[in-house]
C-alpha positions, 0 to 999 in steps of 0.5 A: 531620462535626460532634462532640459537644465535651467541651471547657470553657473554649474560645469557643462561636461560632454562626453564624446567616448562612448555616446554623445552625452552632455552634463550641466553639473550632475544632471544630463541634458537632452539632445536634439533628435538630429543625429547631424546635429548631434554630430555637429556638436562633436565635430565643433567640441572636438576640433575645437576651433573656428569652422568656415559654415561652407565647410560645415554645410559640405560635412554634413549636408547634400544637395538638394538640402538647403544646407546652409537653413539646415545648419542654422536649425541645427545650430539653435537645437544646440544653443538651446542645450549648451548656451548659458544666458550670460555665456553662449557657448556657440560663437558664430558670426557670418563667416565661421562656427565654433564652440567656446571650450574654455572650462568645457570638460571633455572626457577625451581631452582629459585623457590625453592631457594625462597621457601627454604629461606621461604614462610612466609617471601615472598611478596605476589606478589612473592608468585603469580608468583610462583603458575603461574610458577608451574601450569605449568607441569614440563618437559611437552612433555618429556612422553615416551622420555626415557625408564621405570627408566627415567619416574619413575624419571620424575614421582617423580620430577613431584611429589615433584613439585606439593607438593611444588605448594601445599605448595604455594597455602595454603600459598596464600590461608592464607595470611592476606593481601588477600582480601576475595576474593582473598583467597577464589580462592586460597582456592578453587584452594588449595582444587582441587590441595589437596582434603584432606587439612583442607582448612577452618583452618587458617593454619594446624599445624607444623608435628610432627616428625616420632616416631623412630619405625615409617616408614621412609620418602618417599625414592624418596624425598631421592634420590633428597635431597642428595648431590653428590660429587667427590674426587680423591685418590692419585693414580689418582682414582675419588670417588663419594659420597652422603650426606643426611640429617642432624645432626651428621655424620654417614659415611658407607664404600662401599660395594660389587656393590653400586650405589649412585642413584639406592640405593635410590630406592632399595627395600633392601636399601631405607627404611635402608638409610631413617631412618639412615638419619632421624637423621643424615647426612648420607655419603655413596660413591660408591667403585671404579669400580662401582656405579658413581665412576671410573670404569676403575682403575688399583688397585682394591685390599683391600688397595686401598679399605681404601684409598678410605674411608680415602679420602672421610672422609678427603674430608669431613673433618670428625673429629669424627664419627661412621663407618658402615660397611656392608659385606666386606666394615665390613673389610675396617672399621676395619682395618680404625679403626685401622689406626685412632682411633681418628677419629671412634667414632663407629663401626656398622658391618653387616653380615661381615668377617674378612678373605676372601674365599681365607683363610678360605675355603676349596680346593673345595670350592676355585674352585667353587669360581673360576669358578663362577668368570669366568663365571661372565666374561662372563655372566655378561653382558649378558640379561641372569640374570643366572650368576647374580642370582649365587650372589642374591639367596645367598645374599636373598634366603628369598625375593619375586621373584620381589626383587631378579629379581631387585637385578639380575639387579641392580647388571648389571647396578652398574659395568662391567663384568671384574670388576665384577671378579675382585671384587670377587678376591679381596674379597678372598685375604682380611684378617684383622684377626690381627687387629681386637685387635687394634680396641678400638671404641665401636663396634656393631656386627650384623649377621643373623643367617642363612645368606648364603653368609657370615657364621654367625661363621665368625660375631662371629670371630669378636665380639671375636676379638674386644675388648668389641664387642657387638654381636647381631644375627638377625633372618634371611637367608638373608646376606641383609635385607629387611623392612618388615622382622623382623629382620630388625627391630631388626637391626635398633633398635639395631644400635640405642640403640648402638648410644644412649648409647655411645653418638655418 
């Protein structure tokens, strides 16, 4: 029978292949009866990273819960388990929940600390325990622990594990120190795990990578291999940003209400990101007042907006590299160009504006925008996608009905209500009209045609104002791509042939 253990000092274990167990030492701890709790703990240990509790709260509790007393309770059941008195191991503030993983032993991270060092390399019995440790199910018992984003989740965790045992098992099934035997279990249990596998070839071939116009890899792979991170700008505000992939830096500046995890699996951004990252470790970071960056700030205007892109490049240590600036995050770019023209090796603008409604449009228009920033005061956080559908039918009036109602909700979970009006008075007061002479990179300007949110009169201002600005009209409606729409491909080759010709 699990114990509670009063032990200080011993190695806490958590095993989350097979049933969740937790080990101080040798002795096994008990866990709160809560399944939700329970799979709260493996949601923090294996993401391994700071969560917003409104996310925590929309994972694993619904109306009419009081999710944010159910996550409070279930934190304390499991303080009680894995905090050390001079170590606590939840690390929660008002804003954010984690895990503190350091010196944590994880079962599923040692195995993938080994196959990442190389599964050729590894001893035969090494590579044994490892096909015992994943024919286990990963976080088993925890179906229907949360609600439908935590099972998508639990679904493609589960999926990357049963590829890596896949991988393990024609590793075993190949290797030459098998006796015949032997690998013909392997080869056998390979063949039910992957029917499609050449299990009589010695080893299938190294993949060839994806032709450049190809479709890009598997988005939820994506979302676990990037890299989250945070960093404080001077005014005391937290900043969160991803990386993924590898090779030269492409850095994007935020944009209207991002979120670093959601994005991944977005019908709008997921396919763009997965190609950009093909080739490149592409940096992306959520602006303040959204996504997993600090929502409460004071300062929600156009200056701090670049402030936060200087930290995150800073952070980084970017020395030199293109920017991709997409909407409003097109004038954060510019007027960051202007500033270091040393460090932007590029500039790649999409469906941008050099000058907010509040300097271009007409007296009526400036009162529709105000009430419909009221009535995002209200409504935004309401079940009723109306007020946010104001935003989606102008930003995608080209997309499938599904894609629209993901977008209307998408944009609930990314900030507040308060923020929400916030943004859009900020947007109104940006102009980065005069600076658009002091940009000397090389500049890509790229704009849909009959983009409805943003006029494609306002692309061609900033390819005139630019220096050398290359222009290129898109064939669309939609101020945001989708990847089934044509012109998303003429982007993305587009923005290519730009990094290809300049070299960067």
């Amino acid at each position: 029978m699990p114990q509670q253990a009063d032990h200080v000092g011993e190695t806490l274990s958590i095993s989350l292949l097979g049933e969740l167990r937790v080990f101080r030492g040798e002795q096994e701890l008990a866990l709160p009866a809560s399944r939700k709790a329970r799979a709260l703990l493996a949601f923090l240990v294996a993401t391994g990273r700071p969560h917003r509790r409104e996310r925590l709260c929309e994972l694993f509790w619904d109306l009419p819960d009081d999710p944010r007393a159910a996550l409070r309770w279930s934190l304390t059941k499991l303080r009680k388990v894995i905090d050390d008195p001079d170590r606590p191991r939840i690390v929660a503030d008002r804003e954010r929940v984690a895990v503190d993983t350091e010196g944590l032993r994880l079962d599923i991270r040692a195995v993938r600390e080994d196959i990442a060092s190389g599964l050729d390399s590894l001893p035969l019995e090494t590579l044994e325990r490892m096909a015992r440790r994943l024919d286990e199910v990963l976080f088993d018992g925890l179906d229907g622990a949360g609600g439908e984003a935590f099972g998508a989740w639990l679904s493609a965790e589960r999926a990357d594990a049963e590829a890596e045992r896949i991988d393990v098992l024609r590793h075993l099934a190949n290797h030459p120190a098998n006796p015949p035997a032997i690998a013909e279990k392997w080869r056998r249990l390979w063949h039910a795990a992957d029917p499609g596998a050449a299990c009589d070839a010695p080893d299938p071939a190294p993949p060839r990578a994806p032709a450049p116009t190809g479709r890009p890899p598997r988005i939820s792979s994506g979302l676990r291999a990037q890299k989250i991170g945070f960093c404080d700008v001077a005014d005391g505000t937290t900043i969160a940003y991803a990386t993924v992939g590898s090779g030269p830096p492409l850095l994007k500046a935020a944009n209207w209400l991002t979120h670093l995890e959601f994005d991944w699996t977005s019908p709008i951004w997921g396919e763009c990101f997965a190609d950009i990252a093909r080739e490149r470790s592409f940096i992306r970071y959520d602006e303040r007042g959204c996504g997993l960056s600090d929502w409460d700030t004071d300062d929600l205007s156009f200056d701090a907006f670049v402030e936060d892109l200087e930290a995150v490049a800073d952070r980084l240590e970017l020395e030199r590299f293109p920017l991709l600036g997409i909407s409003q995050g097109a004038a954060v770019s510019i007027e960051y160009a202007a500033r270091h023209p040393e460090r932007v090796s590029g500039l790649i603008l999409f469906g941008g504006y050099a000058a907010g409604w509040r300097h271009t449009t007409s007296d009526d228009e400036k009162a529709r925008r105000e009430a419909v920033r009221d009535l995002t005061r209200v409504g935004w956080g309401t079940d009723n996608p109306a007020y946010r559908h104001i935003f989606s039918q102008t930003f995608m009036p080209g997309v499938a009905p599904d894609e629209l109602a993901w977008f209307d909700e998408f944009q609930r979970l990314t900030t507040s209500p308060e923020n929400a009006a916030r943004f859009q008075d900020a947007f109104g007061d940006i102009d980065v009209r005069h600076r658009l002479g002091d940009v000397t990179a090389p500049t890509l300007v790229l704009h849909s045609t009959g983009d409805q949110r943003i006029p494609v009169s306002d692309g061609r201002q900033i390819a005139r104002g630019i220096p050398g600005a290359h222009f290129v009209p898109l064939e669309s409606r939609n101020h945001v791509l989708v990847g089934y729409e044509p012109a998303w491909q003429t982007c993305m080759a587009a923005i290519r042939d730009f990094l290809t010709e300049y070299g960067i």
